[in-house]
ZAVEXDO-233028 format. One record per atom (N, C-alpha, C): residue number from 1; x, y, z; atom name; residue in one letter. Coordinates in steps of 0.02 Angstrom, whole numbers, plus 32768, in hexadecimal, padded with zeros to 4 digits. Atoms other than C-alpha are relative to their C-alpha. Layout:
N
i_c1_c2_c3_at_aa
NUM_X_Y_Z_CA_A
...
//
This chain:
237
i_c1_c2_c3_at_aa
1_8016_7FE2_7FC2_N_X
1_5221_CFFB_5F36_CA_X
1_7FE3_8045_7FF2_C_X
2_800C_7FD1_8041_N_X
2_51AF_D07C_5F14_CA_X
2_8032_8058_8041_C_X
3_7FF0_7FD2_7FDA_N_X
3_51CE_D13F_5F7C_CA_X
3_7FF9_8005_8040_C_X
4_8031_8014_7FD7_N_X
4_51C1_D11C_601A_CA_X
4_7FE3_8058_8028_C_X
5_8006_7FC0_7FE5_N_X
5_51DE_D1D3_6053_CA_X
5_7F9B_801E_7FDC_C_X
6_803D_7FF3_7FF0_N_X
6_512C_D1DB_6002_CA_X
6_7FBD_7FD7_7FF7_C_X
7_804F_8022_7FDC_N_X
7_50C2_D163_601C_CA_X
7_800F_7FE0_8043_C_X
8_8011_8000_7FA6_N_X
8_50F1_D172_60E3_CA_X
8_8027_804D_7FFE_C_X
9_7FF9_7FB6_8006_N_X
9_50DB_D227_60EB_CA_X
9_8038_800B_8058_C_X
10_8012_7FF3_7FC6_N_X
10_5129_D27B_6174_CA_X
10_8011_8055_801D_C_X
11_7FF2_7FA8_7FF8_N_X
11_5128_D336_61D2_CA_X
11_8030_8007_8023_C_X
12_7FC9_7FF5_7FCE_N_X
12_519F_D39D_6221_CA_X
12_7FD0_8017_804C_C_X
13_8010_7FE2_7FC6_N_X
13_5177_D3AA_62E5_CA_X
13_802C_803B_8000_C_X
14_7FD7_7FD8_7FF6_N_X
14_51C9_D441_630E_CA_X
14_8016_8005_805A_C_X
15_7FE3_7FF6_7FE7_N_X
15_5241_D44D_63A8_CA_X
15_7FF7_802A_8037_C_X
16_8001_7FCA_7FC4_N_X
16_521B_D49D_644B_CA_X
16_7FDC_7FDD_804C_C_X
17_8019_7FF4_7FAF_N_X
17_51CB_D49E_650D_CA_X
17_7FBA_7FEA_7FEE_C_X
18_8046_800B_7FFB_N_X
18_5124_D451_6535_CA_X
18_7FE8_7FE2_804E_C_X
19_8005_8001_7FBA_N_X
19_50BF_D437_65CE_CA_X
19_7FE1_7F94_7FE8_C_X
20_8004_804B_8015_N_X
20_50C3_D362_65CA_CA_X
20_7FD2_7FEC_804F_C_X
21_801F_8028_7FCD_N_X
21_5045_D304_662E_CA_X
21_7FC1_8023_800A_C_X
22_803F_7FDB_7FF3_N_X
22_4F8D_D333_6689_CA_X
22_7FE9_7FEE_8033_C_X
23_801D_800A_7FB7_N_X
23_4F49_D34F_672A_CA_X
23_7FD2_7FE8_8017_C_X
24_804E_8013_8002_N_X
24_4EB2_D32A_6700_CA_X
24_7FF3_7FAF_7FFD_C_X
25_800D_8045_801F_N_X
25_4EDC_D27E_66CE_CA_X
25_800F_7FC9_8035_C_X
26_8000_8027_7FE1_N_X
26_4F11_D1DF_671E_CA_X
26_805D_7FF6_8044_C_X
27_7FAC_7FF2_7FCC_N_X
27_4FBD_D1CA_67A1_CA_X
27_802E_7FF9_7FD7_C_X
28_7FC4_8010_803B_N_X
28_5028_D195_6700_CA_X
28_8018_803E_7FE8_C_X
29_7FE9_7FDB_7FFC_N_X
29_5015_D232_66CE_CA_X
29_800B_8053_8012_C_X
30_7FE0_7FD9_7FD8_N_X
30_5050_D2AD_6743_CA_X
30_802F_7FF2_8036_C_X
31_8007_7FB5_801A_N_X
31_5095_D314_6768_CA_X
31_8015_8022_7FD4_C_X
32_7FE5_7FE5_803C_N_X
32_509A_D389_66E3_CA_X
32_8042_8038_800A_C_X
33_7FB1_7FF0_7FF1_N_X
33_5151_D3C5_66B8_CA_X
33_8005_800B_7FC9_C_X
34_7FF6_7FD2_8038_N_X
34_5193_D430_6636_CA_X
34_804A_7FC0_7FE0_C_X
35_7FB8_8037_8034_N_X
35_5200_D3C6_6591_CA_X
35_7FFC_802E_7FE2_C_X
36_7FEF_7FFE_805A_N_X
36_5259_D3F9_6511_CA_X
36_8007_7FBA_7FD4_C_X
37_7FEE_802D_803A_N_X
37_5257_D38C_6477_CA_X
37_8012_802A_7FCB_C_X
38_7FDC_7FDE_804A_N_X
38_52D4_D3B7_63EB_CA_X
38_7FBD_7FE6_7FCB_C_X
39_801F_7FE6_802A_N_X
39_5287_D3D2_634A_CA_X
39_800A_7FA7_7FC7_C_X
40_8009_8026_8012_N_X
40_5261_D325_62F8_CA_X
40_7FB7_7FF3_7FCA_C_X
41_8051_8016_8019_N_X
41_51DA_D2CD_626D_CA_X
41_7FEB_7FC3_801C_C_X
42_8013_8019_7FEA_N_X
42_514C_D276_627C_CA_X
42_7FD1_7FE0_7FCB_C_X
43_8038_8013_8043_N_X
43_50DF_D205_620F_CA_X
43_7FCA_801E_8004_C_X
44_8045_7FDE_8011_N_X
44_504B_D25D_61C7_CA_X
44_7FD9_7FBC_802C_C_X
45_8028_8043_800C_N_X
45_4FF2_D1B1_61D9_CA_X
45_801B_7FE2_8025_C_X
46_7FDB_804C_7FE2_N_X
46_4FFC_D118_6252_CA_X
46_801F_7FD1_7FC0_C_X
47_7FEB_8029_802B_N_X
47_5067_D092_61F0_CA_X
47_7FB3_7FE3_7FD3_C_X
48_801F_8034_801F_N_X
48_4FE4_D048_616A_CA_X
48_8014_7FB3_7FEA_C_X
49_7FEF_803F_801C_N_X
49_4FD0_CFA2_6125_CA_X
49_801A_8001_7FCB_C_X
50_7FDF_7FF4_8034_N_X
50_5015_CFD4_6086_CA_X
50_802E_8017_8002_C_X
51_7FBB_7FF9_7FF6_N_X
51_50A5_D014_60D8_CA_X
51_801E_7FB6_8020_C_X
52_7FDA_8046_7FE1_N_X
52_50C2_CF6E_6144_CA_X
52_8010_7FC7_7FC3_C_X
53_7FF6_8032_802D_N_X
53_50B7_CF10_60A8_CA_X
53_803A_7FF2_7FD2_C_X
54_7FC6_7FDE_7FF8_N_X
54_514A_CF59_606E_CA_X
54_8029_7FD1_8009_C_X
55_7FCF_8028_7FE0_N_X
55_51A7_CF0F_60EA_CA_X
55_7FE3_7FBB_801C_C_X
56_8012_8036_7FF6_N_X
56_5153_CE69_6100_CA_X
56_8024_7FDE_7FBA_C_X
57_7FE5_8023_8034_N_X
57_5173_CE4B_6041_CA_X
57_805B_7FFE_8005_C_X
58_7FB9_7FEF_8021_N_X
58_5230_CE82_604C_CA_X
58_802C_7FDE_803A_C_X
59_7FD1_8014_7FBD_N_X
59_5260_CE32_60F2_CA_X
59_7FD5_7FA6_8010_C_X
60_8028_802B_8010_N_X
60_51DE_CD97_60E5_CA_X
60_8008_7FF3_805B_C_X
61_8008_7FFD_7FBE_N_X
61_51C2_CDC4_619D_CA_X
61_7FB3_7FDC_8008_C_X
62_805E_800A_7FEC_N_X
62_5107_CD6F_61E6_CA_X
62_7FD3_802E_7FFD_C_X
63_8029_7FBD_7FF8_N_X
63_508B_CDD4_61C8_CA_X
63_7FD9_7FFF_8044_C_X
64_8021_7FFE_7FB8_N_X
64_501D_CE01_6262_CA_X
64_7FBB_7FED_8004_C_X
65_8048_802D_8004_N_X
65_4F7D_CDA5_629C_CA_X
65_7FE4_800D_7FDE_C_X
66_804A_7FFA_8012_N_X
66_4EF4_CE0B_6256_CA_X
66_802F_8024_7FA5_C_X
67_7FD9_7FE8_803D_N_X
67_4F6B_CE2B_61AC_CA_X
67_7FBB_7FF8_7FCE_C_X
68_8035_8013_803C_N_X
68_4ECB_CDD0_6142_CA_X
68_7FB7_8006_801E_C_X
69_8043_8010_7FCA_N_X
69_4E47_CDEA_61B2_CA_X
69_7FD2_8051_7FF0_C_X
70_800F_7FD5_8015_N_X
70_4DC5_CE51_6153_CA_X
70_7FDF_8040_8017_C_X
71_8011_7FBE_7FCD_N_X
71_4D9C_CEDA_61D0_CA_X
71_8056_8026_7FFB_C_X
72_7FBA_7FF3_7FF7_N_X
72_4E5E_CF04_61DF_CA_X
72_8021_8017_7FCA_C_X
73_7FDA_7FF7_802D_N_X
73_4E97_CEF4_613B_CA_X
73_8012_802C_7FC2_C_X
74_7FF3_7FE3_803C_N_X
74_4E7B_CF6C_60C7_CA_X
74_8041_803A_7FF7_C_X
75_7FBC_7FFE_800E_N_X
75_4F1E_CFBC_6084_CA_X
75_8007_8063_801C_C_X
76_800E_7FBC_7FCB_N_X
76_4EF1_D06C_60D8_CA_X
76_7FE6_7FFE_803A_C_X
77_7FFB_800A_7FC7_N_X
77_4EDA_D026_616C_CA_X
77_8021_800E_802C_C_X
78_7FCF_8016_7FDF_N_X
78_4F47_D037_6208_CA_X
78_8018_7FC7_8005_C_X
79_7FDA_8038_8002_N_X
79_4FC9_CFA2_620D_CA_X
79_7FD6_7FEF_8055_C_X
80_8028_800A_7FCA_N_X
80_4F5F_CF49_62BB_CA_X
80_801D_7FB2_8011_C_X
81_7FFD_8024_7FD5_N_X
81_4F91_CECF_6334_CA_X
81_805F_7FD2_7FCF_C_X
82_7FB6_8011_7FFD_N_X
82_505A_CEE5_6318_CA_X
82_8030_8022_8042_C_X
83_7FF1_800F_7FC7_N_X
83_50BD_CEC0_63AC_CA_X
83_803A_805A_800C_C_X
84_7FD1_7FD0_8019_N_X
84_5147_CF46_63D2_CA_X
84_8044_7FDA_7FF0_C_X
85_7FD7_801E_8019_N_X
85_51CA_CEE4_63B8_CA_X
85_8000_8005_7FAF_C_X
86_8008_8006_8044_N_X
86_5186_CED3_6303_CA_X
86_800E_8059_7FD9_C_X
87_8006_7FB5_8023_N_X
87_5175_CF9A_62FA_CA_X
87_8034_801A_8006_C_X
88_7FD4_7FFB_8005_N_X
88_5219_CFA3_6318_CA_X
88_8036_7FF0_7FD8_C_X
89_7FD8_8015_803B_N_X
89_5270_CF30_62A2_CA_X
89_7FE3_801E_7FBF_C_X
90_8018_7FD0_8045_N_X
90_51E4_CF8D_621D_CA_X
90_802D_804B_8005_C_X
91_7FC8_7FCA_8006_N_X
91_525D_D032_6242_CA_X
91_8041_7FF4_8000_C_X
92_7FB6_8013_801E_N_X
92_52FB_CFE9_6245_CA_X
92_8018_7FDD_7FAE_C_X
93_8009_8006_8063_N_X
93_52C0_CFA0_617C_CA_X
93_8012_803E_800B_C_X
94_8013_7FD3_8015_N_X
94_5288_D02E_615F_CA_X
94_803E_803D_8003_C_X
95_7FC8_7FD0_7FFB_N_X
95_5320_D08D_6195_CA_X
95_802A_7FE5_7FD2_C_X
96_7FC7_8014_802F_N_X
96_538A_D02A_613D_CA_X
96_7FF3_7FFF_7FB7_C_X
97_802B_7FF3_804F_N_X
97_532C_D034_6091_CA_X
97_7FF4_8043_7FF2_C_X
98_8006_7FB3_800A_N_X
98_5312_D0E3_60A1_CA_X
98_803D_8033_8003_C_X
99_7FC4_7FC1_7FF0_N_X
99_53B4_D12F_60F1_CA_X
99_7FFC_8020_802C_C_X
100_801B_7FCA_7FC9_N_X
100_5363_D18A_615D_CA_X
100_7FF1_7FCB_8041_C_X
101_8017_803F_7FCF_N_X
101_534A_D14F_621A_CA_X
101_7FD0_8002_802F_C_X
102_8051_7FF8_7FEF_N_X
102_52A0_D125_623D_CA_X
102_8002_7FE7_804D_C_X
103_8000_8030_7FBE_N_X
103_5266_D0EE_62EE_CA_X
103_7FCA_8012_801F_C_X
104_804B_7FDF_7FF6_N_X
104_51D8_D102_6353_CA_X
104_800E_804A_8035_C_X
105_7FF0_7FC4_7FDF_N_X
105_51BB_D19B_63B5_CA_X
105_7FEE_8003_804C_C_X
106_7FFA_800B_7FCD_N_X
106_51D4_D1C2_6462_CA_X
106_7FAA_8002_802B_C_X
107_8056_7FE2_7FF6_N_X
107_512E_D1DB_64DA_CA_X
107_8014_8052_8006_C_X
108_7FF7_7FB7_7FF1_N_X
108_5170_D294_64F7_CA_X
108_7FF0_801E_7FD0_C_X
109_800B_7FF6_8050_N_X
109_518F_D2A3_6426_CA_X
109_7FB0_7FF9_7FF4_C_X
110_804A_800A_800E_N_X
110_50D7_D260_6418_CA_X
110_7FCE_801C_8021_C_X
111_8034_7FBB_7FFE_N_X
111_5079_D2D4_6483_CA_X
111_8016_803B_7FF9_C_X
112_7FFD_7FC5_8010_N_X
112_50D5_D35E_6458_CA_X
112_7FEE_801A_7FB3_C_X
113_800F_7FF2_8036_N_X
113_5094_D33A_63A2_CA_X
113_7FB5_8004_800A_C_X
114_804A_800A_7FFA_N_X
114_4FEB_D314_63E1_CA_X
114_7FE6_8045_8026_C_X
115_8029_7FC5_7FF2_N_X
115_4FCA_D3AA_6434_CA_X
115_801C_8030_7FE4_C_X
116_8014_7FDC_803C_N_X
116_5012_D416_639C_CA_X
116_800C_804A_801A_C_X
117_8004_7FB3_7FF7_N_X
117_5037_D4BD_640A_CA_X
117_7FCC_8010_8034_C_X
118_8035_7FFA_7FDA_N_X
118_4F9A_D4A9_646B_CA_X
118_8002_7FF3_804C_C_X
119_7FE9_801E_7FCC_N_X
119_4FD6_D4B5_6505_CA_X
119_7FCF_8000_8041_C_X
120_800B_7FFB_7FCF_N_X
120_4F86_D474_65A1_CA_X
120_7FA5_7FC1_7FE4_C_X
121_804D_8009_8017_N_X
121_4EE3_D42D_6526_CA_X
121_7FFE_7FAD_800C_C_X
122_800D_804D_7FF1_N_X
122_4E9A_D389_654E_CA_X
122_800F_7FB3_7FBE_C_X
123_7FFA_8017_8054_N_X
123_4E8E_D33F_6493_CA_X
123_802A_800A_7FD9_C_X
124_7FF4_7FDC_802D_N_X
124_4EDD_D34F_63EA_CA_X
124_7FD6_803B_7FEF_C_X
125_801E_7FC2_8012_N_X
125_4E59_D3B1_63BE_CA_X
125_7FE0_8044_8040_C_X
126_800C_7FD3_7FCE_N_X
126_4E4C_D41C_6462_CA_X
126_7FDE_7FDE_8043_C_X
127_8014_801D_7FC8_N_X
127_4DE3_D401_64FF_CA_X
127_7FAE_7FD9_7FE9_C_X
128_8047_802A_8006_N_X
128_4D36_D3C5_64B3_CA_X
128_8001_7FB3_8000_C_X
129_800B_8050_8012_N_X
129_4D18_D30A_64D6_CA_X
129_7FF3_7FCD_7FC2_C_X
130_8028_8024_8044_N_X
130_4D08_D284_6465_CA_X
130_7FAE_7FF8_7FE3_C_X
131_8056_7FF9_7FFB_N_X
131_4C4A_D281_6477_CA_X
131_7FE6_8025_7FC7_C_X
132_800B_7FC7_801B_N_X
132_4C4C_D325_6435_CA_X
132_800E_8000_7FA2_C_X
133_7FD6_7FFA_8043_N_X
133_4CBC_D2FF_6392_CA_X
133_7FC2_7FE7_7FCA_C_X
134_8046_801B_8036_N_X
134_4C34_D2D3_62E9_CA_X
134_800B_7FBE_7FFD_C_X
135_7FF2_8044_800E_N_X
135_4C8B_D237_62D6_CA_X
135_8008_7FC3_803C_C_X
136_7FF0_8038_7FCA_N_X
136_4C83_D1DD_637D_CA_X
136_7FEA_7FD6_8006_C_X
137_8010_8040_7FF0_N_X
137_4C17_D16A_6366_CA_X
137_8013_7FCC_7FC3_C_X
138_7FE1_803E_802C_N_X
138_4C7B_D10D_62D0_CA_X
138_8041_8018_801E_C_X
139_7FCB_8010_8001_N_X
139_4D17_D12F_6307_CA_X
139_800C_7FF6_8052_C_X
140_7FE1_8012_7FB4_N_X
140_4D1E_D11B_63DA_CA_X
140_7FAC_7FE6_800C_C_X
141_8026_800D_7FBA_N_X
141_4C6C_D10B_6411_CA_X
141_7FD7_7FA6_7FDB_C_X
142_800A_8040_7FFD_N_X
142_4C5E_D047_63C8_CA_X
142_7FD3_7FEC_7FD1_C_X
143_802D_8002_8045_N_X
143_4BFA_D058_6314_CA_X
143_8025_7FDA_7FDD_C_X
144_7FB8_802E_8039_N_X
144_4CA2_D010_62BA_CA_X
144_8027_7FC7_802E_C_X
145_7FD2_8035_7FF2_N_X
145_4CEB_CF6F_62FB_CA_X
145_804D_7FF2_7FF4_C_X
146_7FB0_8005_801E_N_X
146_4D99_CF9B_62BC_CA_X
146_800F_8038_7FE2_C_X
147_7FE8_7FC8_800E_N_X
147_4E08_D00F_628A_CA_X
147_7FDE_8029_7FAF_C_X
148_8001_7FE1_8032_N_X
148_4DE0_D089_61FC_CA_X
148_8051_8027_7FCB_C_X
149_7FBF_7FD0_8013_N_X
149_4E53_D0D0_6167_CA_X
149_801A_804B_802B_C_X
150_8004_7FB1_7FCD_N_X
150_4EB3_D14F_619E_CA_X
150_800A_804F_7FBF_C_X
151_8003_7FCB_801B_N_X
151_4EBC_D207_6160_CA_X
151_7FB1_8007_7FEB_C_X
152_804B_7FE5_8002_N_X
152_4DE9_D20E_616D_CA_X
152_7FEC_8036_8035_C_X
153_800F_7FD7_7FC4_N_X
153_4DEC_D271_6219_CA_X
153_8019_803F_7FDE_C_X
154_7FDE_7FD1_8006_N_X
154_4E32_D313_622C_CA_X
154_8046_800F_8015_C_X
155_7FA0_8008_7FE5_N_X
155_4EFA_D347_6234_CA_X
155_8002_8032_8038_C_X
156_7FEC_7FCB_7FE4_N_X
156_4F26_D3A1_62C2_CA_X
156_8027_8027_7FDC_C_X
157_7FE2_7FB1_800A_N_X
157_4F6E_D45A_62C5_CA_X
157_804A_7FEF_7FE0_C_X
158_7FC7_8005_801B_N_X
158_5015_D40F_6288_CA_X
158_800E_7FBE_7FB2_C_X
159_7FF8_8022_8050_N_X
159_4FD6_D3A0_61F0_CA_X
159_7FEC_7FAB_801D_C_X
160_7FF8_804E_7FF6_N_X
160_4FD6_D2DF_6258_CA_X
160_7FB9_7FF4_8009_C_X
161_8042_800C_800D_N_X
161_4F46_D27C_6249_CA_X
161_7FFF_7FCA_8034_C_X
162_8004_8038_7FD9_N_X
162_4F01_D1F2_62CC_CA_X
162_801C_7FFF_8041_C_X
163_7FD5_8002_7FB2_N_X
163_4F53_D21A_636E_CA_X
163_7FE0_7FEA_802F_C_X
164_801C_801A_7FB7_N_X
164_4EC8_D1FD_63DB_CA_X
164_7FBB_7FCE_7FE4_C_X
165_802B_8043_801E_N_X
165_4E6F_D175_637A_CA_X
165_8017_7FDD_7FD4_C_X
166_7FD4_8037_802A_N_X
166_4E82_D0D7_630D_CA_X
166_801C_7FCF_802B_C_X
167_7FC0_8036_7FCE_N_X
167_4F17_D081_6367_CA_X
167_8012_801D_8030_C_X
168_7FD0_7FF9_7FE9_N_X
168_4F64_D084_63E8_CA_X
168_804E_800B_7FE1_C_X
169_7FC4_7FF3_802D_N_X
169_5025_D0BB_63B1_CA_X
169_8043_7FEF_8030_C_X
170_7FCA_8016_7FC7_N_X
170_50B8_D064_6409_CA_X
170_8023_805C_8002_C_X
171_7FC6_7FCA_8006_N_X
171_5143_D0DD_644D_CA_X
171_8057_7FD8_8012_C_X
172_7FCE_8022_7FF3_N_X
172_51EF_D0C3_6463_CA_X
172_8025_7FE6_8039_C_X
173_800C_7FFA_7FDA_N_X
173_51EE_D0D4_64FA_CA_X
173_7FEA_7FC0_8053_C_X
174_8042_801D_7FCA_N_X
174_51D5_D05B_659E_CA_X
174_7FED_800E_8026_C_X
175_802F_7FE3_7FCA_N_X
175_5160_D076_6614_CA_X
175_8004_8004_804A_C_X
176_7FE0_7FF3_7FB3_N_X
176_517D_D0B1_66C7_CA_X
176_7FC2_802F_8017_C_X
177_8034_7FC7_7FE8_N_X
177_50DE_D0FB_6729_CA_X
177_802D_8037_8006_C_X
178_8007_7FD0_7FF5_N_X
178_5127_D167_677F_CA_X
178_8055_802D_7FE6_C_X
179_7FBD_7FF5_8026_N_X
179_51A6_D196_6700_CA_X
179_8014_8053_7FF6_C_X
180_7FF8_7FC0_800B_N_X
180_516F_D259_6707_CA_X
180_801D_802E_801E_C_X
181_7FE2_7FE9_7FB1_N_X
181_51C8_D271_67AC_CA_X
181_8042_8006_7FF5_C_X
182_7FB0_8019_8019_N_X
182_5269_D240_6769_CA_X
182_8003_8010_7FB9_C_X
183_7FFB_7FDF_803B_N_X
183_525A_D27C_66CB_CA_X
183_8032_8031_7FEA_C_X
184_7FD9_7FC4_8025_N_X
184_52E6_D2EE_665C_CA_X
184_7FDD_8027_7FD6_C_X
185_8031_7FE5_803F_N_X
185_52B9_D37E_6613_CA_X
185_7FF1_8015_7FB5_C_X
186_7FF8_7FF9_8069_N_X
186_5311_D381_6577_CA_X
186_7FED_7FB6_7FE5_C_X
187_7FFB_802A_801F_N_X
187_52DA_D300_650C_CA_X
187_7FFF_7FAA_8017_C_X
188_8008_8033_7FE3_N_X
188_528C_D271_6580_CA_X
188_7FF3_7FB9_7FD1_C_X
189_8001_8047_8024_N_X
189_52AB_D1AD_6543_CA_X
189_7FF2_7FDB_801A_C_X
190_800C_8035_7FEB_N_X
190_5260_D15B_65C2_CA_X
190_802D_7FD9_8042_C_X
191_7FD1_8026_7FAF_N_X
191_52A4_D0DC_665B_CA_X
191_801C_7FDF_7FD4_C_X
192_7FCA_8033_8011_N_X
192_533B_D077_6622_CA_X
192_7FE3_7FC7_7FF9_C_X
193_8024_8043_801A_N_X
193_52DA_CFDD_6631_CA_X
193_7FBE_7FF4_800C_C_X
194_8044_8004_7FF6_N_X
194_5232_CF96_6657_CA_X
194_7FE0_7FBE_7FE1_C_X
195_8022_8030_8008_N_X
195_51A4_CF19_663F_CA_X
195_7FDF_8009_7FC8_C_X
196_801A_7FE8_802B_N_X
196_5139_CF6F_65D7_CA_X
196_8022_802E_7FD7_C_X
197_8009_7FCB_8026_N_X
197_5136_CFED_653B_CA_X
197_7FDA_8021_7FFF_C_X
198_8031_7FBA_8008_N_X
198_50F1_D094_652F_CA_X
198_7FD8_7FF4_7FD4_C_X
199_8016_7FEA_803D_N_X
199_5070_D0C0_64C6_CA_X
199_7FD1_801F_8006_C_X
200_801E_7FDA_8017_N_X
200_500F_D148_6492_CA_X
200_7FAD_800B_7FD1_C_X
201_8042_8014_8039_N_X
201_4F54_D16D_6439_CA_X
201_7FCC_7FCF_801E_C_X
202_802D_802C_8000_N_X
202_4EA6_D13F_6448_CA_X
202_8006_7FDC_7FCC_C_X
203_800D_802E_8038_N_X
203_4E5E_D0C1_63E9_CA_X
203_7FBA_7FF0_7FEE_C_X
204_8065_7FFA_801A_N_X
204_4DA7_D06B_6397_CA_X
204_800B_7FD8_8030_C_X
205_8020_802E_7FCA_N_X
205_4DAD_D007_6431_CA_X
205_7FFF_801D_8055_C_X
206_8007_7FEA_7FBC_N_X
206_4DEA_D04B_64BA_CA_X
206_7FF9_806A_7FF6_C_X
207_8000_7FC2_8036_N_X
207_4DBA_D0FE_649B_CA_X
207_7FF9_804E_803A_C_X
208_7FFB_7FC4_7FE4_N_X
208_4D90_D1A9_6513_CA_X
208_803E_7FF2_8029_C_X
209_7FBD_7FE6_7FCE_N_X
209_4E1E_D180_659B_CA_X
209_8040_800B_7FE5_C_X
210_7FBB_8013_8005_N_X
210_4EA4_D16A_6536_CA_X
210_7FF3_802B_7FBB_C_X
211_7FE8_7FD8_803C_N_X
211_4E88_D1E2_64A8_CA_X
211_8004_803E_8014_C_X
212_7FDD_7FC7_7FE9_N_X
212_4EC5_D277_6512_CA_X
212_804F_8013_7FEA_C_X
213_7FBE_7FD6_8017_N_X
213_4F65_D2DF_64E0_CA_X
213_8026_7FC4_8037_C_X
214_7FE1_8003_7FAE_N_X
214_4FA6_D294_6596_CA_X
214_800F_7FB8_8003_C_X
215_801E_8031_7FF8_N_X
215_4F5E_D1EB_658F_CA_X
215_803B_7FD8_7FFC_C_X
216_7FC8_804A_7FFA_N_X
216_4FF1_D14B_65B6_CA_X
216_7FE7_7FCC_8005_C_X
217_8014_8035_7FE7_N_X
217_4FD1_D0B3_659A_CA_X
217_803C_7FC5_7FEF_C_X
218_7FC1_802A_7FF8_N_X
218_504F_D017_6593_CA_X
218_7FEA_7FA2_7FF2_C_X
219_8015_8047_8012_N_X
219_5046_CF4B_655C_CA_X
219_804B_7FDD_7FF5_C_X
220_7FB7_8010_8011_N_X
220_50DF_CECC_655E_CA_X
220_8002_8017_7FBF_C_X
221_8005_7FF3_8028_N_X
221_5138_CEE3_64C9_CA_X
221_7FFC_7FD0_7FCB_C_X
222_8006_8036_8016_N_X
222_5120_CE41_6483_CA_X
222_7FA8_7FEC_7FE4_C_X
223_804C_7FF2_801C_N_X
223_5050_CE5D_646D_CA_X
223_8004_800E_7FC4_C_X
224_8029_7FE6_8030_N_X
224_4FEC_CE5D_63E9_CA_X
224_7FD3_801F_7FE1_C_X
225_8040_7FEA_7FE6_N_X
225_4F57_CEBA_6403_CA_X
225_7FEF_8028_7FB7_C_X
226_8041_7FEC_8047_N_X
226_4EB2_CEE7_636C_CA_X
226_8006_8041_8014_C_X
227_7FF6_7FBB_8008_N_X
227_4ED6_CF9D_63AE_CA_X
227_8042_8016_801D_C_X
228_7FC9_7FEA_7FF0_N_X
228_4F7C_CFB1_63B1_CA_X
228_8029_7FFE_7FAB_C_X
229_7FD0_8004_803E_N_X
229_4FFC_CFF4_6318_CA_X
229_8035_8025_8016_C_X
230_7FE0_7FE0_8001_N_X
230_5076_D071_6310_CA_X
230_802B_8041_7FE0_C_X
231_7FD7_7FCC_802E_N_X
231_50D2_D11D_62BC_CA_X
231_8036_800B_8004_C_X
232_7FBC_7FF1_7FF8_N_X
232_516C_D13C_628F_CA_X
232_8005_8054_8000_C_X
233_7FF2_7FC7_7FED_N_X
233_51CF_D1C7_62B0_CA_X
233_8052_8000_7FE4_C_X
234_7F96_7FEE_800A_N_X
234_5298_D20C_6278_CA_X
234_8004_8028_801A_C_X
235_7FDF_7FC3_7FD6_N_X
235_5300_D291_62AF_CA_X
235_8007_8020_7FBF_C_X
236_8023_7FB3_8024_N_X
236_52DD_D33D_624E_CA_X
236_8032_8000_7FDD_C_X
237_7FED_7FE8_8044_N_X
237_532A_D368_619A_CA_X
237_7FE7_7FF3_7FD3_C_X
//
C-alpha cells in the first residue's frame, strides 16, 4: 500500500466564523447566517482515479460506470459518476487503512474552504464570472466533454484545487431547502434525514450556476452521474 498521506494530499482549513450562503443566489441559499466551523482538513484534490483504484483493488468493490470509458479515465482524472453511497464506503477504507478518519465534508466545511477568507465573494477566485476566467471555454463553457486532470487550474488562497469546477463533490450532508432557517451555528451537519444529498462545486457540465462559493445542489444518493465525484476531508492534526 503505497503513502497514502501522499498521494491524497490534504490542507489544513483553519477554524473560525464565516458569512455561509448568498443573497444574490437562489431560495436554497438564504439567508445568509454567520458559522463557525472548527478547524479541520481538506483534500488538495477531488478523489482521483488513481486514488479509487486503491480501493477497488483492495476491497474488489464494482467499479463505477464510466471506470473504462476513455474520456473519464485517465489516472489524474476526477473519480466520475460515483454514487454517494460509494464515496462513503471509499472513506470508511480509507479510514481504516490509514488510521486516520476520513469522511466527506460538510456543505458548511466546503464553502468555508472554497471561499478561503474571502468573505462575502461570489467565486473561489473572487467575484469575476466564469466568462471572465482564461480557461472557460475548456473547462465550463463546453470545449471538453469531460472532466479534466486535476491540479491544472488554479489553487485557491488556501492551497485547494477544483472547487468550482470538474465535479460536482458529494457532501455529507442531506439536503433540506430551507435548511438555513434552522440552521446551528457551530458546526452545521445538516437535517437528520432526507431524500437527497448535498453537494457542492461546479462542474464541465453543468457550469456558471453552480460554481459559486454559495451554490447547493443535491441528487438521491444512490446516482451515478458523468459529473459527479467527491473529496475527502478529516478532523485537524
Amino acid at each position: 500500500m503505497p503513502d497514502l498521506a501522499a498521494t491524497l494530499p490534504c490542507v489544513q482549513v483553519p477554524g473560525g466564523y464565516f458569512l455561509m450562503g448568498c443573497d444574490q443566489g437562489r431560495d436554497e441559499e438564504r439567508p445568509v447566517h454567520r458559522v463557525w466551523v472548527d478547524e479541520f482538513q481538506l483534500g488538495v484534490f477531488p478523489a482521483r482515479n488513481r486514488d479509487y483504484q486503491l480501493f477497488l483493488e483492495a476491497t474488489a468493490h464494482p467499479a463505477p460506470p464510466l471506470w473504462r470509458h476513455p474520456d473519464f479515465s485517465h489516472p489524474d482524472q476526477p473519480v466520475a459518476a460515483v454514487s454517494w453511497v460509494e464515496a462513503e464506503k471509499y472513506c470508511q477504507w480509507l479510514s481504516a487503512v490509514s488510521g486516520k478518519h476520513y469522511r466527506l465534508p460538510t456543505e458548511a466545511e466546503w464553502e468555508r474552504a472554497a471561499r478561503a477568507g474571502r468573505e462575502g465573494a461570489l467565486y473561489v477566485w473572487g467575484n469575476e464570472p466564469p466568462q471572465s476566467h482564461p480557461a472557460y471555454l475548456r473547462r465550463w463553457g463546453g470545449e471538453v466533454k469531460a472532466t479534466l486532470p486535476v491540479g491544472e487550474g488554479i489553487a485557491n488562497d488556501w492551497g485547494i484545487y477544483e472547487l468550482g469546477e470538474n465535479v460536482h463533490e458529494w457532501c455529507a450532508d442531506w439536503f433540506l431547502k430551507d435548511y438555513y432557517a434552522v440552521s446551528p451555528e457551530r458546526n452545521p451537519q445538516g437535517p437528520a434525514e432526507g431524500e437527497r444529498r448535498a453537494s457542492r462545486g461546479g462542474s464541465w457540465r453543468h457550469h456558471v450556476k453552480v460554481s459559486r462559493c454559495a451554490a447547493r445542489s443535491s441528487i438521491p444518493p444512490h446516482f451515478q452521474y458523468a459529473d459527479y465525484g467527491f473529496r475527502v476531508a478529516c478532523s485537524a492534526g
